[in-house]
Every structure is written in structure tokens, then in C-alpha cells.
N, C-alpha and C positions, 0 to 999 in steps of 0.2 A: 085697100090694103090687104096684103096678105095675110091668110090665118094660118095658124099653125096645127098639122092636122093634131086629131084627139090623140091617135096613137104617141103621140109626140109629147103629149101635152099630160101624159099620166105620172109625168115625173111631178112630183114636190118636191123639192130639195130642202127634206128633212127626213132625218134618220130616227123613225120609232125605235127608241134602245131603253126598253127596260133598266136603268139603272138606279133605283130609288136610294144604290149606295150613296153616289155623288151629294144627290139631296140630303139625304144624310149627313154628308159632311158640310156642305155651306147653308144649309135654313135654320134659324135658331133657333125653333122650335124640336130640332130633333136634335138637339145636345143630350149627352146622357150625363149621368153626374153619379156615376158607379154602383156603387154594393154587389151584390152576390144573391141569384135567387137562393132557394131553400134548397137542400140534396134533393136527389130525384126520389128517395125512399119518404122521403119526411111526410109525405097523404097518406102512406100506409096503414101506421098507429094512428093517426089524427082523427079528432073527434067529426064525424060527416053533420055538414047542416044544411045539405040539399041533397034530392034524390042521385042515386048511383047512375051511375051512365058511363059508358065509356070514354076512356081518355080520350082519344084520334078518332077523328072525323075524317072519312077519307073525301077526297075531290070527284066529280065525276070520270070516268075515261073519256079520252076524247083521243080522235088519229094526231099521232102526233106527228110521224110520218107525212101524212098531207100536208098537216100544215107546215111542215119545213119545209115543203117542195113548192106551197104555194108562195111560202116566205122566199127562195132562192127563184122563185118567179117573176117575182115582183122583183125581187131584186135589179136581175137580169134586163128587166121594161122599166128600168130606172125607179120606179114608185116609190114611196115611204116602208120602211123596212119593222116587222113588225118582229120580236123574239120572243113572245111571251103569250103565254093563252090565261083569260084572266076569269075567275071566277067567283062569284057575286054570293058568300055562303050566309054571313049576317050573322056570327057567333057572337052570343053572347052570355052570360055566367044562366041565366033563366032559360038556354035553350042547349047549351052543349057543355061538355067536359065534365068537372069535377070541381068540385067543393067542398072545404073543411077550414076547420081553426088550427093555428098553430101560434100558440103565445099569443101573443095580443092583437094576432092579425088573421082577419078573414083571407083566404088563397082562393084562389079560383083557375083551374090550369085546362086549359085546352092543348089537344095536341091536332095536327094539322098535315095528312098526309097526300101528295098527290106521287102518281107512282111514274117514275125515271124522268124527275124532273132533275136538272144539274142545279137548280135550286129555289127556294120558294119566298119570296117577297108578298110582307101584308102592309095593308092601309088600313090604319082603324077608323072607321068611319065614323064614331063616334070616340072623344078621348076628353073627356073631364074628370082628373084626378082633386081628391080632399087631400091638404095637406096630410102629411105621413104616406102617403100612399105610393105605391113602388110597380112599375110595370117592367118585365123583363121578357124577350124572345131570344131560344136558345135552340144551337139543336139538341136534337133527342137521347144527344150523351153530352151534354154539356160542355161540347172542346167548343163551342165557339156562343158566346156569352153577347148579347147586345144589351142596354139598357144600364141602372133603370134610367128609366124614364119616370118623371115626377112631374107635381102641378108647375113647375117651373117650366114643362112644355107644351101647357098648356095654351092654344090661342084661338082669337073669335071664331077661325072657321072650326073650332070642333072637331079636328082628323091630325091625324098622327103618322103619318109614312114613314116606314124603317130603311133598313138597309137589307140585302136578301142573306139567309142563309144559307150556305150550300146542303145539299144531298135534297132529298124527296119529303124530307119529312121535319118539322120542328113544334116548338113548342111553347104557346101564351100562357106567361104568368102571371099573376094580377091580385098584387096582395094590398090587401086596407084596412086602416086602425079597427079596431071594433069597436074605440069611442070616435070613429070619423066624426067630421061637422057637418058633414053632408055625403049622401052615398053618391059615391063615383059613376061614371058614364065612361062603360067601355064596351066595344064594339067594331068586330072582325067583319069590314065590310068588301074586303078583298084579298084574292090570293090570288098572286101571278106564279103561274108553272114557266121556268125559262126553261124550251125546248129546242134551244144554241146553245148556251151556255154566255150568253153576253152578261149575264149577270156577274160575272166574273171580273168585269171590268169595274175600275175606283175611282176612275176620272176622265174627264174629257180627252181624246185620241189623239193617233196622228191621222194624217188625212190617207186616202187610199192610193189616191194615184200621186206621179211626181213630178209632174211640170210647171204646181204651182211656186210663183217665186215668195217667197217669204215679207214680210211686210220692208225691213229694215234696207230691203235690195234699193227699194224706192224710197229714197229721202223725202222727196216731195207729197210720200203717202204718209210720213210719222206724225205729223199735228193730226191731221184727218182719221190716221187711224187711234188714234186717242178717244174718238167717240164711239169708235167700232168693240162692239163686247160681244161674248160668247153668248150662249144663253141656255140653261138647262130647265124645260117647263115642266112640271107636272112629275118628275122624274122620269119620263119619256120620251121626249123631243129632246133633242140638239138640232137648234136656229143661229140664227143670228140676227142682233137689233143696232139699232145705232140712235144715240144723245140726237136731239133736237134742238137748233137755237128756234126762238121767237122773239118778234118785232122788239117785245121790251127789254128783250136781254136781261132776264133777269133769273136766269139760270135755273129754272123750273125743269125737273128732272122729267121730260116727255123722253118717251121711248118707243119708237117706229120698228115695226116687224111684219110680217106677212100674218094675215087673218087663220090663215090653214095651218100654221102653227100653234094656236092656241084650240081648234076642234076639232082636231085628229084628225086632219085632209077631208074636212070637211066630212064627217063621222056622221050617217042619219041620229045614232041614238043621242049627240053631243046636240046636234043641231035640235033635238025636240024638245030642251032643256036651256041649252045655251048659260051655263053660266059660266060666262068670263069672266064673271069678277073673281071665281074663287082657283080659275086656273093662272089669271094674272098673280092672283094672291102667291102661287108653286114657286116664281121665275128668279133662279138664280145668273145674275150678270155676272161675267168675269171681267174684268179688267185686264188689259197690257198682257193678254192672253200670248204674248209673242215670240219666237227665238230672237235672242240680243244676234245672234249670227246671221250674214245674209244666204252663206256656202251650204250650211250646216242645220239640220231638224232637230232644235230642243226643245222640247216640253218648257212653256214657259210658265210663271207663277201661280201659283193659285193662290194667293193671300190677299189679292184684292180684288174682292167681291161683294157685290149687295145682291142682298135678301129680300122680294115680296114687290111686287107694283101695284098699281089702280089700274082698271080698265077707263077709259077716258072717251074712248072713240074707236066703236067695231065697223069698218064695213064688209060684210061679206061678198057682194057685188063685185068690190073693184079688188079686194084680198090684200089689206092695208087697214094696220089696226095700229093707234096710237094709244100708249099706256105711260102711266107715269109712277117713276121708282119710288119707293114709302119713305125713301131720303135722299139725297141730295149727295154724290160721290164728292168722299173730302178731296182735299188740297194736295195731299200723301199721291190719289191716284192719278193726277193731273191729266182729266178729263177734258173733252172738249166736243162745247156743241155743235154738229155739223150743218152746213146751210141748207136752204134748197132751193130748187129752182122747178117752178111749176109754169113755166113757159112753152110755148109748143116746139121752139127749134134748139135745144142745148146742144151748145159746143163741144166737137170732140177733140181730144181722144176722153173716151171713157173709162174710170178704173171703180172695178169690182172691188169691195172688201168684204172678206169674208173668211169664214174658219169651217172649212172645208171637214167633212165628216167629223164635226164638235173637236177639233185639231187648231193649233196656233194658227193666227190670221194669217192668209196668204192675198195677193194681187192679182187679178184677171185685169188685162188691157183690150181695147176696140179700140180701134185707131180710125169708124169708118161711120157715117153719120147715122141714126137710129129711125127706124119706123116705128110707126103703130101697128098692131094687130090685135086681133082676139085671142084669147086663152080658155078652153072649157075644164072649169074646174069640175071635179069628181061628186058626185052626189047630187051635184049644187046646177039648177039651171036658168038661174036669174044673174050670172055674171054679165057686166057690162061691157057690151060688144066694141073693140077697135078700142082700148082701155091698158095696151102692155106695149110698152119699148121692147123691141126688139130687137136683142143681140144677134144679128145672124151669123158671126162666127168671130171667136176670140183671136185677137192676133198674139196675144202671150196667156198662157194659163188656162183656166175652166172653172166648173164651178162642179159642188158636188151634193150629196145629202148632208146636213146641217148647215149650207151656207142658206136654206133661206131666209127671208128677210131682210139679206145682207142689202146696205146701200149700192146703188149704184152712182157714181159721182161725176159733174161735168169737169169740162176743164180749170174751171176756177172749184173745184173739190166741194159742189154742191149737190144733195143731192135731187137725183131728180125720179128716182123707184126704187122700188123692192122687192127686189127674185120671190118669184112665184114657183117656179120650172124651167123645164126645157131640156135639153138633151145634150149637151156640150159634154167633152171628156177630154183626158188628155193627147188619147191618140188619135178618135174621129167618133164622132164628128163633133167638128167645136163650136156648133151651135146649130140651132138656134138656143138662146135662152133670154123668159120672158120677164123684164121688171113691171110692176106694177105701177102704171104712171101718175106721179102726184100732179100734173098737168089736169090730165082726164077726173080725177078724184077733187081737183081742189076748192071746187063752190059747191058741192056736190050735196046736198038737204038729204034728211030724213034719213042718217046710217042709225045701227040699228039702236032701238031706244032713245037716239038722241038724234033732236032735232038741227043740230048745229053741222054746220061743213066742217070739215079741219083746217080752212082757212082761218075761223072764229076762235083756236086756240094757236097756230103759229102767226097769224097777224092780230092781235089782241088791242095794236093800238090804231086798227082800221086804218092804216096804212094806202091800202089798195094795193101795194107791191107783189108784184108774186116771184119774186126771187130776192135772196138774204144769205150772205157772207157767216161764216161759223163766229164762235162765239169762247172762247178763252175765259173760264170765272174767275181764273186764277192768274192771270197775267201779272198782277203785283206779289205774287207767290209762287214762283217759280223754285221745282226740285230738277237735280240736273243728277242724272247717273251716265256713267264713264269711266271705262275700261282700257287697259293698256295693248289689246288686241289690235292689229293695223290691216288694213282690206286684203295686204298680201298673206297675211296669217293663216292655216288654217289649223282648225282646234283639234287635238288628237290625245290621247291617253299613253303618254309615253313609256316604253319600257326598255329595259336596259337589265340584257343579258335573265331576259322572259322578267324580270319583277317591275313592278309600275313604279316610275322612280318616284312619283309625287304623293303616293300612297302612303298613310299615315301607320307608322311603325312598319316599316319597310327590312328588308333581311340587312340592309347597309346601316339601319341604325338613324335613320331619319321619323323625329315624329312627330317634327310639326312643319307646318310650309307658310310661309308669308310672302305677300304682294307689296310692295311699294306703290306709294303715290304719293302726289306733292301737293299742298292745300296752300300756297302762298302766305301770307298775312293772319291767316285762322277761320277755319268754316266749321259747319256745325256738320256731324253724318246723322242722317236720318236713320240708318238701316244699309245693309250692303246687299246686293244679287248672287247668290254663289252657283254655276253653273257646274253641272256635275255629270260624269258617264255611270254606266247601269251603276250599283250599286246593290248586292241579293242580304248581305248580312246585315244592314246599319241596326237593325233595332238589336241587334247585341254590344252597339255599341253608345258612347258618350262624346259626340264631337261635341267642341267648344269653337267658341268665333272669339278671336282678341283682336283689340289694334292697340299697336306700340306706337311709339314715338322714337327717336336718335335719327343722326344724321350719319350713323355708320353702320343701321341694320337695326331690328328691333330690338330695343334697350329697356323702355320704360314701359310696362303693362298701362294700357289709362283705362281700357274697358274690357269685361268676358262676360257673355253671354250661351247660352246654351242653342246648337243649332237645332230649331224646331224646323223639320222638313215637313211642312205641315198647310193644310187649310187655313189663313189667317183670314176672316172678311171684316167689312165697316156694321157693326149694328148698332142700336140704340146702348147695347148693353159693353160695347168696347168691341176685340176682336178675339171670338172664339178661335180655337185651334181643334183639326185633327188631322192624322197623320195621313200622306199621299204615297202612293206608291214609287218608291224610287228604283225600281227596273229598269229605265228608259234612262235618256238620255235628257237629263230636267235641270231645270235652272229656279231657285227658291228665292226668297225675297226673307230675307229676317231682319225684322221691326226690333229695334235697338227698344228700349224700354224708354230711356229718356236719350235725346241729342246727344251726342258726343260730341264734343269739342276738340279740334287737332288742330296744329298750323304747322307751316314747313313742310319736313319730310315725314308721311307717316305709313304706315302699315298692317294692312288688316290681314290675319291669318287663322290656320286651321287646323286640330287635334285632334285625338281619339285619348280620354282620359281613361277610358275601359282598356287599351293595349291589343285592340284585337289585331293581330297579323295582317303587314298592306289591307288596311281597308280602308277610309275615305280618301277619295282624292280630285282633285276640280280636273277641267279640263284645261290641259297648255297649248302653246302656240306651237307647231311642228318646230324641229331646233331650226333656227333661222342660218341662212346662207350667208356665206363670206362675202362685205360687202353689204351686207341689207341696209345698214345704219342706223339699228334699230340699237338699244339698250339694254340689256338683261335688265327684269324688274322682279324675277321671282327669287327666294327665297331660303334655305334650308336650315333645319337644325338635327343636329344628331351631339352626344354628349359634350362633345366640344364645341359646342355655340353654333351662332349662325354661318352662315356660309352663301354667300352667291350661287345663286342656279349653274355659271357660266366660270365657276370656280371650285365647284364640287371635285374630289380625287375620281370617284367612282367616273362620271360622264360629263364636265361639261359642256353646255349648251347651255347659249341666249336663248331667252324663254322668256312668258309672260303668264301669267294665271289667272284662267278668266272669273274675275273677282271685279266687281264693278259698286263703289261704294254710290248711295244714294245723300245727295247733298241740298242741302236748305242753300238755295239758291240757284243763279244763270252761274255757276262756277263745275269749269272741269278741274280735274286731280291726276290727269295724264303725266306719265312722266318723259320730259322729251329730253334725246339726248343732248349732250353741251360738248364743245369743239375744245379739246384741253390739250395742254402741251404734251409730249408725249412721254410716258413712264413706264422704266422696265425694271423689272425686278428678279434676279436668280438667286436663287437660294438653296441647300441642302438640310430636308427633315434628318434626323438620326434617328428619332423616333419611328417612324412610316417607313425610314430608308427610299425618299423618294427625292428626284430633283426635281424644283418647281421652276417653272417660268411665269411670272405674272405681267402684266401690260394693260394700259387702260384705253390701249388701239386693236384692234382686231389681231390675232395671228394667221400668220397663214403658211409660215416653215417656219420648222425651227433644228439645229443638228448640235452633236454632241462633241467632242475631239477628246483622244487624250491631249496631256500637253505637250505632246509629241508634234501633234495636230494629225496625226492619226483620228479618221471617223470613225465613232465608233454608232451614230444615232442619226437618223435623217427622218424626218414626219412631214405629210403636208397636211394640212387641214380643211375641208370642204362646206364645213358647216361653222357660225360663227362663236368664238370662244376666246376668252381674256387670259385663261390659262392653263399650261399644258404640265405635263409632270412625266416622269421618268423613274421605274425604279432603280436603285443605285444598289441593292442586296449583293449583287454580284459584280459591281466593280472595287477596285482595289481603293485603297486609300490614298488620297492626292488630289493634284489640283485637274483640275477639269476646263474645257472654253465649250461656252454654249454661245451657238450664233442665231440669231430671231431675225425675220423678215414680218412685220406688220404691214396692215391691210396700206397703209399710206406709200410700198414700200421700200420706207425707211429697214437699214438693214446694223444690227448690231448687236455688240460681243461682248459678252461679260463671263469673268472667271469665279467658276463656283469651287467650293475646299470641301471635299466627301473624307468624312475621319467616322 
């Protein structure tokens, strides 16, 4: 079999990305739970109860120079991307900073400076607080506030990883009763200098390059990829893992990932230590990481996530470690265990899943049968030789840094590896890239610490079988979300005459916008997905989520909620929140508090109770063509009540709003349209001074007459719309003939009276 030369073989497809914000926001142990440390003066007067020492400990110098050049090196020869130089200083209240009383609390402050860092992230390597006890890191002028942090974050491993602050310099504060029940354990066991500035980043990316297709493209990858999740380790890897069935089916949360993920590519200083268990302990999974669009890159949710796994099964030989999550993903994230197949010949075509540079999942296809080869991993020179499927070249897509681990899947969506490397791109070359073979791995004794193969936890009922079909826990629990968006749709931020029409409190006087859908008989909503373009101001504002109910636009409020654009994940303790960065182009998931109950026709929609000027607004369907046969299902209100998207004065346009409710059960809420006899209506506002035409058929001309039959008006329409209007300011008083050609067309005349 052919090897893959080493030059080749120095990718890992995972991205070292300093971001211990992210872990910040999905591990429960780094919730904060507020207050304010002390002013910055307040040591000044304070009684001292340990010796003087200076505030700020500086870091060592180091090139930092070099090391961007060797970081845009490695880049460039594919490698794990490394943005942060990390230093080991071990502060603690008996060896640095300052100390004094202040009221009934012992302060202990260290300041922390390394010089032109874009900013500095610590690990307390040690972190047991007594109750009362309050930790807080700030910078060194107090505009940017973390914390506190209390014994409520406290957990068995003992460490505490924050979020980074920016500039060069910040500041640990560490106050405790002076009747504590026990003295605290705190301890600065690390400081990362970010010398990129990736530290800047709040959440998982988009991918780098664009060929790959989006998960949603391929129907036949959405069950499959329900087992497919993100993965953020340690606060420095972006991976990818994937759910595990076994023989018993009995839904046991195993998670399959590449081994080089969890030891920094195989790290000497990780490897002379090896604790997995406390890096499996980091690993935040993301869920339905996806865009609902196939066309279109949106940031998809971050609200459903779990926190912390078991190591279960390391091998470093073959670079294939199975770990198992600390709970079991509910019903809400309708999970699914993927199969596998540890045969020597799987069927092709093969499809890659994966979330390409820690970015919503995307599809690699091979359409061409697989080999074996060798893989020499870095560091490491006990890998098992002839032990990698090998891709040798993608026929749609690639793979990139954080897809490793990602499954690779046979034709019945089992899998059968898990990316190690390899060199594929999107423009050349598209491979080789090397999966890790569960074939080669599957009876395989003695990985590391345990004596058992990983046959012995996915075949549990000795079986003998070495291939197994996925596994659905949830198959009598089925949630269904569904959107009025149609394949020929594409999503765009409409605006009309420079202002975004769908934007809440708009210059035309709109300040809420609602979605139509239809629930038949009565369903319950779980929570709806609201998909949304950048957005730079929301935290000055107050959007609300409602659904009404009527059968002629929204009438009756039944539910409002406040939208949390936010972190939601599954813990023991329910589902924290924090806020995610809405710059991009992102699609949120908001968990309704309890079911809502709708039937019929209902309606979920969207506000800014604050008033701030066009600010929130979802994305819509481009206005649709004369012809489409689509529906208008979106919305509007401005002081005079609701109003039809496709009946607005201002613009309009059939439309849709991509607003996708989530439903307690196999039920969609699509609204399709209905074939009705056909209705025309002309009319004269006196008010508005305008003449309307309305129709419940497409228009597509429409002309004015005096009643002379002199023309005075001729319009065609290109795009599709129910009704058209005319101002009448400048006609004289009388009677009027307006002639309409609808989309069927049927061609007719009605006389309107202008007084």
C-alpha cells in the first residue's frame, strides 16, 4: 500500500485557537454570577497583612516575531495552528501581588503583564473557593470586568479557565470572608500572550475556504449528521467528534474523535504526563452546529451543547480515542448514534462530516473505493503501520483544520474512520486525506491504560459483528422544525429605497414583523430558530419573540418571551445563558420556557421594545417572481395594524421570514398555498390619497382611464404581489376605470370614485 510521504502527513486537521472565551461561555463551571470587584484605589488606605511587593509581575520576553512566522509557517505546511505563547508563572497570594483587608474581606490582587500582547488569558490551576468568597479578573482600568467567580465554580478538577482580556496587561482579584470555613485555594498556573490577536474571537468560525457544501445540501446526510458535533477541547482545539451506537442500543453517550486532539498533535511535554482524563474533562460538544440554508453560510446555534466527557479508550498508535459525554444529549437536541463499520471493504461513495475550521458542518464526497496506507504522526513513532483509509482525492468539497476526528461514512452512513490529516483543499490538491481505520483498530488489546479493544465497548453483547446500522434514542420523540423558505428562495436583507424593510422600527413606521404558519388540529412549540444578518447594536436593544393566533393576521398574543441571542447548553443544573456575538450572519434557537400550545393558523414574530432605529431584523426570501406560486407568509405592523408583506403601501413583495418554529412532534407548520376563486378589489383611500388594487391571484398589469377611457396609468409587475396602489393627490374628483390582468390571465374592470 501506498504511504503518504511525512511532508504530507504534517497536517492535523485541527486548529490550536486560543479561545478560552468560547469555554467560557459553554462549561458550567465558568458561569459568573456578578458583583463588582473593589475600586482600584481601595489597597491604598487598606490595612496590609502580608509583606509589600509589587502589584504586576511582568512575563518573560520572548520573539514574538518568530513565533508569528513560525505560526504563518506551519500554517502554510498545513499543521495545527498555534496563536498564543503560554507561560507557566504559578502565582499565588504567598508568592506575588498584594494583600490587605477591606471590611470583612481578606483582597489579595495580582496584576499580570506581558508586553504587546492583543491579550492575556489565565488558567487557575488551582481554584477552591469557601463560601462568601468572590474571584474577579479585569483589566487594569476596569472597562472590562470578568467574574465573580464563586464556590459555585467550583469542580473536582481543581482549575478555573477564564475568558481573555484584551490589551497586555490585567488584573487577579481574590477576596475571602475573614470568618471563611476554610481558606481558599487559588492559583495562577497559566498565562497565554495572544500574539494574532485570535483571542478576539467569541465562538466557533466560519470555515476558510468555499467549496465546502453545507450539511442541509444533502438530505440523505441530516439523520447522520445529528451525530456529528463540534468540539471545543481544552479551550484550544476545534475538532470534531461523532455519537457512537453499540450492539445494545442502549444510548450510552460514547464519543469517537482522533487521539491528536486531545495531546496537542501529539505534544512531548503532554505525552510525559498524559492526562486525558482531565482534557476530556474541557470538551464542549455543539449540537445542530448547522446553517438551515443549503445556498447560504449562517452561524448556526449555539444553545445546544454539552459540557465535560470520560476518557474511555485512548489509542495513540492508531489516533482514535473513544470518550463518553458526563450526560446523555436530551430529546430537544434530537441526537443520533452513528453506526460503523469495521470491515475491510466499505462501500462507496464516502461522505465526510465535518466543521471545517470549528465553522457549521459541511460534506466532503469520494465517489472512488479507499485504501490503506501509513500515516507518521509528529512526535509519536509507535503508530501503526498500513492503519489509515485513504482519501486520495475529494470529488465534491475538502477538509480543513478543526475537521479532525470528523467521521468518515460508508454508503449505508456508517462509519468506518476518523481524519487524522492529510492535504486536500479546496482548490488543489484534494487529497490525499488520511481516516483513521476502525477496521485496523477493531480487536486491537492493550490501548493505552486499558486493556480492552473498542470492540469490547461498541459490541458489549459479543455479538461478533463488525458492522452496525445508527441508532435514533429518540424515535418515539420526535421534534420537527420547519420554515416557509422554498429551495428556489434565496435569503437576503431587503431594503427598499436604502432602509431595511423588515427592520424593527423602520423610517416607514413598522415595528414588529410576524411569520405565519399553520399547526392543523393543535401542536405544542418547543422554542422557534430565528435566523438573522450582521446585527453591531442589539445589546442596546430589547427584542421580544410573541406568537399570536387569528385567522386574519396576528390577533391574539398567547405567548412573549424575551430574545436571548445567547449560549444556551444541557447541564445537570438546566440551561445556562451567555451572550454570542451577533456580527455575522447567525441563526439562534430560543427555548420557549414551557410548550406553547397553537392550532390553526399561527404566528411567531419580532420587536425591539427599546425603539432603537431599523435595528433587528430576520432574513427574507428575495421578493419572489411573477409566477412562483409561492404565498406571501410574512408580516407587518406599523400604527395601523398588521398588514401583509405583499400588501404593504411602501414595497410590496411576496416574502417569507426565515423563522422556523420547533415542534413537539413528526409535524410541519408550512404554509401551502390554496387554489381559490379569484377576488378583485379597487378601492379609493381619501386618507393616503391613494388607489388600491387588491387580488388574491398574482398581478401582473394593471392601467388607470379617465372615464373618458383616456389612460392615464399603465404598470407591469416583475416580481410577485397581491396589490398594487396609485397615488390619486393629483387627480381630479370623479369616477375612475382600473383594468387588472392577474397571473391566470384573467383580465378585469372595476370602477373606483376619487372625492
Amino acid at each position: 500500500m501506498r504511504s503518504v510521504p511525512y511532508s504530507f502527513h504534517s497536517i492535523l486537521k485541527s486548529s490550536l485557537l486560543f479561545i478560552f472565551c468560547v469555554l467560557f461561555h459553554t462549561v458550567s463551571g465558568q458561569i459568573s454570577y456578578g458583583g463588582k470587584p473593589l475600586p482600584l484605589h481601595a489597597g491604598m488606605g487598606a490595612r496590609s497583612i502580608g509583606p509589600s511587593t509589587d502589584l504586576f509581575v511582568e512575563m518573560p520576553s520572548f520573539d514574538s516575531q518568530s513565533a508569528l512566522r513560525q505560526s504563518l509557517q506551519d500554517q502554510s505546511n498545513l499543521k495545527s495552528l498555534e496563536f498564543a505563547h503560554k507561560f507557566h508563572p504559578f502565582l499565588r497570594p504567598d508568592n506575588a501581588g498584594i494583600t490587605f483587608v477591606a471590611g470583612n474581606m481578606k483582597v489579595w490582587r495580582v496584576g499580570i503583564r506581558s508586553k504587546g500582547a492583543y491579550s492575556l488569558n489565565v488558567l487557575f490551576s488551582k481554584f477552591r473557593l469557601p463560601p462568601g468568597a468572590q474571584l474577579f479578573v479585569y483589566s487594569s482600568d476596569q472597562s472590562e470586568i470578568l467574574g465573580s467567580y464563586t464556590e459555585k465554580n467550583n469542580t473536582e478538577l481543581n482549575m478555573l479557565p477564564v475568558q481573555p482580556v484584551g490589551g497586555d496587561e490585567l488584573i487577579v482579584e481574590y477576596q475571602e470572608p475573614v470568618e471563611a470555613v476554610f481558606k481558599g485555594e487559588i492559583e495562577v498556573g497559566e498565562v497565554n500572550h495572544d500574539f494574532v490577536g485570535i483571542f478576539r474571537a467569541t465562538e466557533p468560525r466560519d470555515p476558510e475556504q468555499s467549496c465546502h457544501p453545507n450539511l442541509v445540501c444533502y438530505p440523505e446526510d441530516i439523520q447522520p449528521g445529528n451525530g456529528v458535533v463540534g468540539l471545543i477541547i481544552n479551550g484550544t482545539t476545534y475538532c470534531t467528534g461523532s455519537l457512537v451506537n453499540n450492539t445494545a442500543e442502549d444510548g450510552i453517550p460514547y464519543l469517537l474523535t482522533a487521539t491528536h486532539c486531545l495531546n496537542e498533535n501529539y505534544k512531548p511535554s503532554f505525552l510525559a504526563n498524559r492526562r486525558y482524563d482531565v482534557v476530556a474533562g474541557s470538551i464542549v460538544a455543539f449540537f445542530n452546529y448547522n446553517s438551515p440554508l443549503c445556498d447560504i453560510d449562517i452561524r448556526g446555534p449555539l444553545q445546544m451543547t454539552m459540557a465535560s466527557a470520560d476518557s474511555v479508550l485512548i489509542s495513540e498508535r492508531h489516533d482514535i480515542s473513544l470518550l463518553k459525554l458526563k450526560e446523555a444529549p436530551p430529546a430537544e437536541y434530537q441526537p443520533y448514534y452513528l453506526g460503523w463499520n469495521a470491515n475491510s471493504s466499505p462501500s462507496a461513495p464516502f461522505h465526510g462530516l465535518h466543521h471545517p475550521n470549528g465553522g457549521i458542518k459541511k460534506v466532503a464526497i469520494d465517489e472512488d473505493r479507499l485504501s490503506l496506507s501509513s500515516f507518521d504522526l509528529p512526535n509519536y513513532n509507535q503508530e501503526e503501520p498500513n492503519s489509515w483509509w485513504e482519501v486520495g482525492a475529494w470529488d465534491t468539497g475538502a477538509t480543513e483544520g478543526g475537521s479532525s476526528g470528523s467521521p468518515l461514512l460508508d454508503r449505508e452512513k456508517r462509519i468506518v474512520g476518523t481524519l487524522t490529516g492529510g492535504v486536500s483543499m479546496c482548490s488543489s490538491p484534494r487529497g490525499p486525506d488520511s481516516y483513521a481505520s476502525l477496521f485496523k483498530l477493531w480487536d486491537v488489546q492493550g490501548s493505552l491504560d486499558n486493556p480492552n479493544p473498542i470492540s469490547y465497548y461498541l459490541d458489549p453483547r459479543e455479538s461478533q459483528t463488525r458492522q452496525m446500522n445508527g441508532f435514533n434514542p429518540y424515535a418515539q420523540q420526535p421534534f420537527t422544525r420547519s420554515h416557509n423558505f422554498k429551495p428556489v428562495d434565496n435569503a437576503v436583507k431587503y431594503l427598499f429605497q436604502q432602509v431595511p424593510l423588515f427592520a424593527t422600527n423602520n423610517t416607514f413606521g413598522y415595528t414588529e414583523f410576524a411569520e405565519q404558519f399553520y399547526a392543523g388540529d393543535g401542536i405544542q412549540l418547543r422554542g422557534v430558530f430565528v435566523s438573522s444578518p450582521p446585527v453591531n447594536s442589539i445589546t442596546n436593544m430589547n427584542i421580544r419573540i410573541r406568537v399570536y393566533s387569528g385567522e386574519d393576521g396576528p390577533e391574539r398574543l398567547l405567548y412573549e418571551q424575551p430574545y436571548n441571542y445567547s449560549y444556551r447548553y444541557f447541564t445537570n443544573n438546566g440551561f445556562p445563558v451567555d451572550s454570542r456575538d451577533m456580527r455575522h450572519n447567525v441563526e439562534n434557537y430560543i427555548r420557549f420556557n414551557d410548550p406553547v400550545s397553537v392550532s390553526k393558523t399561527f404566528y411567531i414574530s419580532y420587536s425591539d421594545a427599546n425603539g432603537i432605529p431599523s435595528g433587528f431584523s430576520t432574513f427574507n426570501a428575495e421578493p419572489r417572481k411573477i409566477g412562483s406560486g409561492l404565498v406571501s407568509t410574512a408580516w407587518m405592523k406599523n400604527p395601523s395594524g398588521w398588514v401583509k408583506s405583499s400588501e404593504n403601501i411602501e414595497s410590496p413583495i411576496n416574502t417569507t421570514l426565515l423563522i422556523a418554529p420547533y415542534v413537539i412532534g413528526k409535524i410541519s407548520t408550512t404554509v401551502e398555498p390554496e387554489k381559490e376563486q379569484l377576488k378583485l378589489v379597487v378601492y379609493h383611500s381619501n386618507e393616503v390619497k391613494r388607489i388600491f388594487i387588491e387580488s388574491n391571484y398574482e398581478l401582473v398589469e394593471w392601467e388607470i382611464f379617465y372615464s373618458s377611457g383616456i389612460k392615464i396609468h399603465h404598470e407591469t409587475i416583475d416580481i410577485s404581489i397581491n396589490r398594487g396602489s396609485y397615488s390619486s393627490a393629483h387627480l381630479p374628483k370623479g369616477v375612475y376605470i382600473v383594468r387588472v390582468r392577474t397571473i391566470d390571465g384573467t383580465i378585469s374592470s372595476k370602477k373606483v370614485l376619487v372625492i
